[in-house]
C-alpha positions in Angstrom: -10.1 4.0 14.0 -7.7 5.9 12.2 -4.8 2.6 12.1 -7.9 1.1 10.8 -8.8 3.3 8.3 -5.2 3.7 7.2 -4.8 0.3 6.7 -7.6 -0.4 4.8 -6.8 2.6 2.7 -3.3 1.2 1.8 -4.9 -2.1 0.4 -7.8 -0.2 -1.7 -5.4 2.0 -2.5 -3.1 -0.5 -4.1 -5.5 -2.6 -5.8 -6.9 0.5 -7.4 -4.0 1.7 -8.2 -2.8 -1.9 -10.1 -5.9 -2.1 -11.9 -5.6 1.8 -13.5 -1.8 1.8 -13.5 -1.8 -1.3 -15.6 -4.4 0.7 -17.3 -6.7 -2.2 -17.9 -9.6 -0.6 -20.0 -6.9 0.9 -22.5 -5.4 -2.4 -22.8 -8.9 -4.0 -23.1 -9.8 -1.4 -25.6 -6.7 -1.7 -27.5 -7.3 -5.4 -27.9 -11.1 -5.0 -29.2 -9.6 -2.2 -31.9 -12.2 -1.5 -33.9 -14.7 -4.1 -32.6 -15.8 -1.9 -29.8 -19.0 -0.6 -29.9 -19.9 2.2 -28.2 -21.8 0.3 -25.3 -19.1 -1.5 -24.8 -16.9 1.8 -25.1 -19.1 2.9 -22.4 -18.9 0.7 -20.1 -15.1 0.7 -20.2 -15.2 4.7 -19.3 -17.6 3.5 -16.5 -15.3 1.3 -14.8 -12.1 3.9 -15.5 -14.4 6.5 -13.7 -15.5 4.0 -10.8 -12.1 3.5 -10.1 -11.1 7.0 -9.7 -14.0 7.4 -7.7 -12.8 4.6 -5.3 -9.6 6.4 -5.0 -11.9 9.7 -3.9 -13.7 7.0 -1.5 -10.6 5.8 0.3 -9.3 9.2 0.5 -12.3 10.5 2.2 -12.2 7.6 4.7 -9.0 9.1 5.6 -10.3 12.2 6.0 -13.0 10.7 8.1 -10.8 8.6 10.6 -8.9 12.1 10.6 -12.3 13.9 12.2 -11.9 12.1 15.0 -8.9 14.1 16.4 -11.4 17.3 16.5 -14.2 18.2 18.9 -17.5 18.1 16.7 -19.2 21.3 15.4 -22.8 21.7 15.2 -24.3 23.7 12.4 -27.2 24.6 10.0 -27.1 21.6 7.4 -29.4 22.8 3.8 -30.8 19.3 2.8 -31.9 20.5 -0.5 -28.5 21.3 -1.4 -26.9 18.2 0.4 -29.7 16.1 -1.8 -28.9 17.8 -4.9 -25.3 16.8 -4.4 -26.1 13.5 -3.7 -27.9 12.8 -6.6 -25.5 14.1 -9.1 -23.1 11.9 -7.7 -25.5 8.6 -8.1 -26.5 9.5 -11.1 -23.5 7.9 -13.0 -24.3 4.5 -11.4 -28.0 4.2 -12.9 -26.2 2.9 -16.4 -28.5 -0.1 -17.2 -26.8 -2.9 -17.9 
């Protein structure tokens, strides 16, 4: 699991990392100049933000494949608050389109 996960992470990993280190939006946005609207502006910052988030994502399946190496802990789990969180992070992704 974990030679899994750390090759899959490399390959995210890189691919992310291509598309912001090229930094593809500012070029994008650079190119539109003054054209850009801000829906369009908008949707550029969503993209720059999915793709840190898909760096947090690969990193977290490392952390994951990591979990395996300790004995599981059972606990007390507050849904409300896991919920809460859960939302907040979805909420970005309900942009219409």
């Amino acid at each position: 699991m974990e030679a899994f996960a750390y090759s899959v992470s490399h390959d995210l990993h890189t691919r992310v990392a291509s598309h912001r280190g090229f930094h593809f939006n500012r070029l994008l946005h650079s190119t539109l100049g003054a054209n850009v609207d801000s829906k369009a502006a908008r949707y550029l910052q969503v993209v720059d933000e999915a793709a840190i988030r898909m760096n947090t994502l690969v990193d977290a399946m490392l952390d994951l494949a990591r979990v395996w190496r300790h004995p599981l802990l059972l606990g007390v789990v507050d849904l409300g608050i896991l919920v809460t969180s859960v939302r907040a992070e979805l909420e970005p992704l309900s942009l219409t389109v």
